[in-house]
C-alpha positions as CSV (number, residue, x, y, z in Angstrom):
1,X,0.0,0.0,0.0
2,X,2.2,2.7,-1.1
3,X,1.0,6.3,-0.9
4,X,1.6,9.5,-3.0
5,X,1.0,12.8,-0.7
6,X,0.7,15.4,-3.6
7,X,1.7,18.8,-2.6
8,X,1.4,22.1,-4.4
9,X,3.8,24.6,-3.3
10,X,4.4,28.5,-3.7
11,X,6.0,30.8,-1.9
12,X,5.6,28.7,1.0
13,X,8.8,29.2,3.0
14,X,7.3,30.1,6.9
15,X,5.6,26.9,6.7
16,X,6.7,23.9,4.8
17,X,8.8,22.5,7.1
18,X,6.7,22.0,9.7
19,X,4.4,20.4,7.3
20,X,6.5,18.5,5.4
21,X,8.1,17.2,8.8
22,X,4.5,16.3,10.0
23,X,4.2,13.7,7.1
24,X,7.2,12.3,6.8
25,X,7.1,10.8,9.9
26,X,4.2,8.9,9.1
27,X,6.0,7.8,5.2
28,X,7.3,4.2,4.7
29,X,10.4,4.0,2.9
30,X,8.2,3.2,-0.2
31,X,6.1,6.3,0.1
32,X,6.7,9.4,-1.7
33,X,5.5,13.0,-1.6
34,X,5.4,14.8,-4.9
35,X,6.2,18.6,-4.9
36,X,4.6,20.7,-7.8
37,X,6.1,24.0,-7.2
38,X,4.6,26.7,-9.2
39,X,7.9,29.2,-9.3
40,X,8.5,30.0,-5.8
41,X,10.4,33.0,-5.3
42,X,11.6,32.7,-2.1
43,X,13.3,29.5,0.0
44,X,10.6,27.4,0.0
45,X,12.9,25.0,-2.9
46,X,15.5,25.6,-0.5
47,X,13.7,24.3,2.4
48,X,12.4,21.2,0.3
49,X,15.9,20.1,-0.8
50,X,17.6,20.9,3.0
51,X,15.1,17.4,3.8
52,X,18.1,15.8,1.4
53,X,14.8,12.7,1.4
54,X,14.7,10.8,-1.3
55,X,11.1,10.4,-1.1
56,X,10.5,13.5,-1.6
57,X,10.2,14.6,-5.5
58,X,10.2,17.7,-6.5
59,X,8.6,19.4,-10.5
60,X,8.7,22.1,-11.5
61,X,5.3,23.4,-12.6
62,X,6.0,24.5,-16.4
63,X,2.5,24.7,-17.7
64,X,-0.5,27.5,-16.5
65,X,0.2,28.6,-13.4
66,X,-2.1,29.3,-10.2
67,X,-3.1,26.4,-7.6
68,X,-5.3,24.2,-9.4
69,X,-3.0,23.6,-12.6
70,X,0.0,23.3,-9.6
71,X,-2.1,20.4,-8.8
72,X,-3.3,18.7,-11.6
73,X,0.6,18.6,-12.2
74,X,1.1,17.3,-9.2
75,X,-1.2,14.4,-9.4
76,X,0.1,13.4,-13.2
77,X,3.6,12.4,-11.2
78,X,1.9,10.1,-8.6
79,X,3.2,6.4,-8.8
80,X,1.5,5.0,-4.9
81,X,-1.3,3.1,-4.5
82,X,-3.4,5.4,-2.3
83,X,-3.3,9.7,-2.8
84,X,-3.6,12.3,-0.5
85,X,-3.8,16.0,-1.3
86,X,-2.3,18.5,0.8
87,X,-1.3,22.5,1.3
88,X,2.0,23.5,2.0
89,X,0.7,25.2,5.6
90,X,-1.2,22.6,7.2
91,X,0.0,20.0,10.0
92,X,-1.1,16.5,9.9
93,X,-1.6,14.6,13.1
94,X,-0.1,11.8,13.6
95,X,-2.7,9.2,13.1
96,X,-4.0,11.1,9.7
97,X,-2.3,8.4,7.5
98,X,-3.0,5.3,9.7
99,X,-6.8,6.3,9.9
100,X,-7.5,7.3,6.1
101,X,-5.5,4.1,4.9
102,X,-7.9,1.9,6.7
103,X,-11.0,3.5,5.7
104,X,-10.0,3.3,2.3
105,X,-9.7,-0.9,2.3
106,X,-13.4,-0.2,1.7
107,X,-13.7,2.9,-0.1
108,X,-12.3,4.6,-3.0
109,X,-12.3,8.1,-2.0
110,X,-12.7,9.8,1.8
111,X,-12.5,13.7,2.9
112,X,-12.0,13.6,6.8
113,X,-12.2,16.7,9.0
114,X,-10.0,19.8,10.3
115,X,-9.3,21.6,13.2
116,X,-8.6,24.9,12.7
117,X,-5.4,27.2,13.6
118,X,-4.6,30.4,12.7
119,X,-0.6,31.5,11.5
120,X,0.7,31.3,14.8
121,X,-1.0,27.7,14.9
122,X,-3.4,28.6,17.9
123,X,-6.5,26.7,18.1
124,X,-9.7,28.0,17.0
125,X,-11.7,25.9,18.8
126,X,-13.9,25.4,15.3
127,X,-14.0,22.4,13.1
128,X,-14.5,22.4,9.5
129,X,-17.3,20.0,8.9
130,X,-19.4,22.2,11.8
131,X,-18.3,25.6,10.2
132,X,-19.5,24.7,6.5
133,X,-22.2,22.3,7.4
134,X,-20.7,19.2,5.6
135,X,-22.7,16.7,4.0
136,X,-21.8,13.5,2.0
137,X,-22.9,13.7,-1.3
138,X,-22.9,14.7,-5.3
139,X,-25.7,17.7,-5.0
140,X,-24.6,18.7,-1.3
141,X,-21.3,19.7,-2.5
142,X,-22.2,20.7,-6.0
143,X,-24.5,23.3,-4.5
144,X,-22.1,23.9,-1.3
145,X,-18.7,22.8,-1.4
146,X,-18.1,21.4,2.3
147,X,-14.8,19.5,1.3
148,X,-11.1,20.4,1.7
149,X,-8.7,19.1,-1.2
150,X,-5.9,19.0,2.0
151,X,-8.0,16.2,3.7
152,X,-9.3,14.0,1.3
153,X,-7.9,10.7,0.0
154,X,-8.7,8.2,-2.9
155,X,-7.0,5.3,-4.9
156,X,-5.0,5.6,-7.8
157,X,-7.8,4.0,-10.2
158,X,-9.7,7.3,-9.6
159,X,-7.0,9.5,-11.5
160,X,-8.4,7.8,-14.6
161,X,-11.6,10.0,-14.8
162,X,-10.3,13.0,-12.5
163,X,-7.5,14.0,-15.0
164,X,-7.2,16.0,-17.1
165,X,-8.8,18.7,-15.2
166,X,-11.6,20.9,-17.3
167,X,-9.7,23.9,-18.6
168,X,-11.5,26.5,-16.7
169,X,-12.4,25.1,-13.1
170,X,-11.3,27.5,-10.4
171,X,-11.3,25.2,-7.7
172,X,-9.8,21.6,-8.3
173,X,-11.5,19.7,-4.8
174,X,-14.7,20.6,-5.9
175,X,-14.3,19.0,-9.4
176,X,-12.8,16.0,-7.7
177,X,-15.7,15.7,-5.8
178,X,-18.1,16.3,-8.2
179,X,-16.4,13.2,-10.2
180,X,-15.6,10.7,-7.3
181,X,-19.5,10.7,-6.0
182,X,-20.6,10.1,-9.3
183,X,-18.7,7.0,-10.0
184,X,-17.0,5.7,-7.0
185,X,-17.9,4.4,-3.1
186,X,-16.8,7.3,-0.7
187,X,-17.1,7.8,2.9
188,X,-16.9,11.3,5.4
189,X,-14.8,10.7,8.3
190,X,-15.5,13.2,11.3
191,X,-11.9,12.8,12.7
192,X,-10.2,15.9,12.4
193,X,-6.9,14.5,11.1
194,X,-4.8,17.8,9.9
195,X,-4.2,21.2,11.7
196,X,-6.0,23.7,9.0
197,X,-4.2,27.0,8.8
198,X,-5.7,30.0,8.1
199,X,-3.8,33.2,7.6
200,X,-3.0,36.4,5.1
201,X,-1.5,34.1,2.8
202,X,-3.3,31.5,2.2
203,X,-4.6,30.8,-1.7
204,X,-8.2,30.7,-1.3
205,X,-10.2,32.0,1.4
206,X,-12.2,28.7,1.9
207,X,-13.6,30.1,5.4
208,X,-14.5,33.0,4.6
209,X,-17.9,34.7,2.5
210,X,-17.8,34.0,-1.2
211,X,-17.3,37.1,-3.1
212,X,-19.0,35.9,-6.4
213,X,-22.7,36.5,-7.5
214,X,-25.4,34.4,-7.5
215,X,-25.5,34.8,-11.2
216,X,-21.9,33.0,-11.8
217,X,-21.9,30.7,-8.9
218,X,-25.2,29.3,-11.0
219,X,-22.8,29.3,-14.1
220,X,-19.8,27.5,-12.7
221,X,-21.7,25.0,-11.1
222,X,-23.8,23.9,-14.2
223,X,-20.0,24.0,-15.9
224,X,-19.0,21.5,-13.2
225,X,-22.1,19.2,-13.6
226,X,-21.9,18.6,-17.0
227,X,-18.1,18.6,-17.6
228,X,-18.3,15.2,-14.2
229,X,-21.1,14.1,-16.3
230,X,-19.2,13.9,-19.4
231,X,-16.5,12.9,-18.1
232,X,-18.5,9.8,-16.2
233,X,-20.9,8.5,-18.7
């Protein structure tokens, strides 16, 4: 059971070491983690190599730039069994591997929960699952996204009608979604498996109010139900 943590990285420096040390210690020697980075200007590359781990791989994202390309490039390097998404400014805890692992001997995709921290990694005291509302299913999260890329999971086999990503999606977690529930068994775990950080920096405000319009948040989500459905059937 091999696993491919896919990680999309820019301009990450004050925080991807602690993340980065966070999941190797949960890695077998036959794991890997799979840095896109999308032309970091400062030392987050720096920080990355310093780790001198040879699980860790790093690409250069050469393509369109921005987050979700970052991570569709990501995810076409994978070689593990099993793949988990993650930020470059999260923690995982330490059971986060162990738990999603298990559940996924009898499903092909899970999202799990979050604690939330803020820069300085202070508690919240809010989950995510309670802040959005989260719900398990195709229409839930079509109409309200409750799902964080950085804490869901799925087998490899799934890649096969997640990529290539629909060239104009803003937001790549809800398109995998939108794909896994229409094809494949999935499962919400309530465990709050990563520490979610939330700060100035971060590269898209997933907590906060939505600043589009009615009008276009009708638009992109028919764009993302018939692009899954096409891409399904």
């Amino acid at each position: 059971m091999h696993v491919s943590v896919c990680v999309a990285t820019y301009n990450g420096e004050n925080f991807i070491k602690e993340q980065l040390d966070s999941i190797l210690s949960q890695l077998s020697d036959d794991d890997e983690i799979i840095i896109s980075d999308d032309g970091s200007k400062d030392k987050t590359l720096e920080i990355v190599r310093a780790f001198d781990d040879s699980r860790i791989k790093i690409f250069v994202n050469k393509g369109r730039h921005g987050v979700v390309p970052n991570f569709e490039n990501a995810l076409k390097q994978v070689s593990g069994d099993y793949i988990f998404l993650s930020d470059q400014d999260d923690i995982w805890l330490s059971d986060k591997k162990k738990k999603c692992l298990s559940c996924l001997q009898k499903y092909d995709f899970i999202s799990h929960n979050a604690f939330i921290i803020d820069e300085y990694g202070e508690l919240s005291g809010k989950d995510y699952f309670s802040l959005r509302g989260t719900r398990y299913g195709y229409w839930n999260n079509l109409w309200k996204m409750g799902y964080l890329g950085c804490c869901m999971a799925f087998r490899k086999e799934c890649l096969e009608d997640i990529l290539p990503f629909p060239k104009d999606i803003l937001w790549h977690d809800m398109w995998i979604a939108s794909v896994l529930h229409l094809k494949y068994k999935g499962k919400l775990l309530d465990d709050g498996l990563i520490l979610y950080r939330r700060h100035g920096g971060n590269a898209s405000p997933t907590t906060q109010k939505s600043q589009y319009s009615w009008s276009f948040k009708f638009q992109y989500r028919s764009y993302i139900f018939w692009h899954s459905l096409k891409r399904v059937f």
